[in-house]
C-alpha positions, -999 to +999 in steps of 0.1 A: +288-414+021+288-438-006+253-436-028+241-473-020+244-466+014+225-430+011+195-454-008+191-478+017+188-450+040+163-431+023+142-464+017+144-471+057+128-434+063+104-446+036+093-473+049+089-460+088+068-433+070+042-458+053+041-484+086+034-453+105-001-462+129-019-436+143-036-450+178-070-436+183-079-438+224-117-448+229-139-458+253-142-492+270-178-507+275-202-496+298-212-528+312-201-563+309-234-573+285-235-541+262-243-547+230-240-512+216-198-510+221-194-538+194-216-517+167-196-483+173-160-498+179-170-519+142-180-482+124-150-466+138-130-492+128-148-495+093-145-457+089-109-457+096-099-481+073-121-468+044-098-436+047-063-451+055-053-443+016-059-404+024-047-404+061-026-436+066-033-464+090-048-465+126-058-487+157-080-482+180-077-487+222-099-486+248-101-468+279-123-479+310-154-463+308-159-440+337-196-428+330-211-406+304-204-378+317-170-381+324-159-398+293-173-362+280-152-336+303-118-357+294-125-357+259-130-320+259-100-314+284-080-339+257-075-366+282-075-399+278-101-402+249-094-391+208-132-401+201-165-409+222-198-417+211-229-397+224-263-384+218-262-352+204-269-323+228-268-283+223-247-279+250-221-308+236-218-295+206-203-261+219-179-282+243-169-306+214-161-308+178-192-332+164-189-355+136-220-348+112-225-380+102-252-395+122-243-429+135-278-447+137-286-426+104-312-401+125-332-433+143-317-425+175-348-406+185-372-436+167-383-451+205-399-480+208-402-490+245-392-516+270-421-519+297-435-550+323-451-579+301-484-581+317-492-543+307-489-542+272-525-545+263-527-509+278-507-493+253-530-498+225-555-468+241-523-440+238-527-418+207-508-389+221-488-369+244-515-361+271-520-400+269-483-406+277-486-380+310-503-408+326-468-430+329-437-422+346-407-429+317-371-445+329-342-423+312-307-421+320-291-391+342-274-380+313-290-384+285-302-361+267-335-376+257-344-367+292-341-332+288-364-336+257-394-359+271-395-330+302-398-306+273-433-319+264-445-317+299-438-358+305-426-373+338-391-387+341-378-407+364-336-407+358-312-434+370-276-436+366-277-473+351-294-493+323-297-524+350-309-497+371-338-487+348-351-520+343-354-525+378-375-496+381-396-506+356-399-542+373-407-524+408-432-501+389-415-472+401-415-464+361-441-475+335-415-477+307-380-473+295-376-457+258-350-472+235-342-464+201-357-494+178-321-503+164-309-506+197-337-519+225-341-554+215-303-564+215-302-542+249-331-559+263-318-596+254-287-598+268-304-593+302-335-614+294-325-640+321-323-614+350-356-595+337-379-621+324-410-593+337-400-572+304-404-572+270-395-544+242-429-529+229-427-518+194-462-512+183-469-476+198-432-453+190-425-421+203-404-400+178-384-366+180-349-352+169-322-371+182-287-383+165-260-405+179-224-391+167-189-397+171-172-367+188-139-354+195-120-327+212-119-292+196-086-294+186-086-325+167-106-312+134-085-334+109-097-366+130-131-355+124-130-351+094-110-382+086-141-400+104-169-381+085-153-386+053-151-427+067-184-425+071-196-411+037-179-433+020-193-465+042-228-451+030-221-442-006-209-480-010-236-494+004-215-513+035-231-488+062-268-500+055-256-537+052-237-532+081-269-521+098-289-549+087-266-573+098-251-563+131-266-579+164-277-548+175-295-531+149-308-556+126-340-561+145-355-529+135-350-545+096-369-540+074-385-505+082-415-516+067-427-534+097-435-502+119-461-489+089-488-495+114-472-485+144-489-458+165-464-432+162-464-398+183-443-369+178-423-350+204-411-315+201-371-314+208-348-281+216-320-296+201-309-285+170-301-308+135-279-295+109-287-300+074-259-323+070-271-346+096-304-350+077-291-356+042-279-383+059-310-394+075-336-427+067-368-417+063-393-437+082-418-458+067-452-444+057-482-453+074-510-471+060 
């Protein structure tokens, strides 16, 4: 083989090597309105291409989302999905290999709540827990916040749906739906036309340990770390905090400073958060 040709050769296998795109399978949205698959879909993205030097390029597809619960027992059977997003749990983090890095930077479990217009007055008597065992609370089937308000002794009422929660609310069947305050007021506005009854309440919030994290099956270490190390870097430069101020859905809660006279009241949770989690955590305002 003549050496020019034996060059050209080894540039070709080069240059297939450094093109190479690894295709990360994800899930689709939930709902036609929700407002939350733009934010994670944009870190993922963002995290990806912050570490495409170490780990080369990628692209990301989505699945149909199935439910929750599903999208959880494919990723951990290594169908279908690389990555899903979730609140942590105890029990999925033995059945999946967590990414540390906590996605709302800990203010997951930082509720404000979305509850019928003409009752918000009433909110301004509840101080504590034994005040909040007057109200039934809207959750999701699966979430794990549900698991942690029945903890502290508080009435859930669970619903496979977010449409379907804020209907109960409307009917009265619940008093109020809890909603992270980086998430709740985008949620609530898309649907503002069909639920005119409902506002997001901000001024009394219900706090406990909770973190939102990328996840991915158990064999697939290296993409987890790939998306940590994303991540880290996103909040060592600065871009994950601007990115947070100026994202549809979380730049309502911006600046922090707003809830320093917010009632706030403490939940215990059984979940557990690891120390890397907090490092990574904003600390909430203090109160005047």
């Amino acid at each position: 083989m003549k050496t020019s040709s034996l060059f050209f050769i080894l540039v070709y296998f080069y240059t297939v090597q450094c093109v190479a795109v690894t295709t990360i399978m994800t899930t689709g949205k939930q709902k036609p309105d929700d407002a939350s698959h733009d934010y994670f879909i944009g870190l993922l993205k963002l995290a990806l291409m912050e570490t495409s030097n170490e780990y080369g390029n990628a692209v990301i597809q989505t699945v149909p989302h199935p439910g929750q619960e599903r999208v959880i027992k494919l990723l951990a059977m290594g169908e279908f999905y690389d990555v899903a997003w979730t609140g942590t749990s105890n029990a999925r983090d033995i059945k999946l290999h967590k990414v540390p890095f906590p996605l709302f930077k800990g203010g997951l479990g930082w509720r404000g709540m979305i509850i019928r217009r003409d009752t918000q007055d009433e909110y301004a008597s509840v101080k504590s827990i034994d005040d909040l065992k007057n109200y039934v609370i809207c959750q999701g089937s699966h979430w794990p916040d549900a698991d942690i308000l029945e903890h502290n002794d508080l009435t859930v009422y669970r619903a496979g749906h977010f449409d379907a929660m804020l209907q109960m609310v409307v009917l009265k069947r619940c008093d109020l739906l809890p909603l992270s305050i980086f998430e709740g007021q985008a949620e609530l506005a898309l649907v503002q036309n069909s639920f005119p009854e409902l506002m997001f309440y901000q001024e009394l919030i219900i706090r406990y340990p909770l973190t939102m994290h990328f996840f991915v099956n158990l064999k697939k270490k290296k993409l987890a770390q790939r998306i940590n190390l994303g991540l880290e870097k996103l909040e060592n430069s600065g871009q994950l905090e601007r990115y947070m101020q100026r994202h549809s859905l979380t730049k309502n809660a911006f600046p922090l400073s707003k809830f320093k006279k917010a009632q706030v009241i403490e939940l215990q949770s059984t979940e557990i958060v690891s120390k890397d989690t907090i490092k990574h955590t904003l600390k909430w305002p203090k109160q005047n």
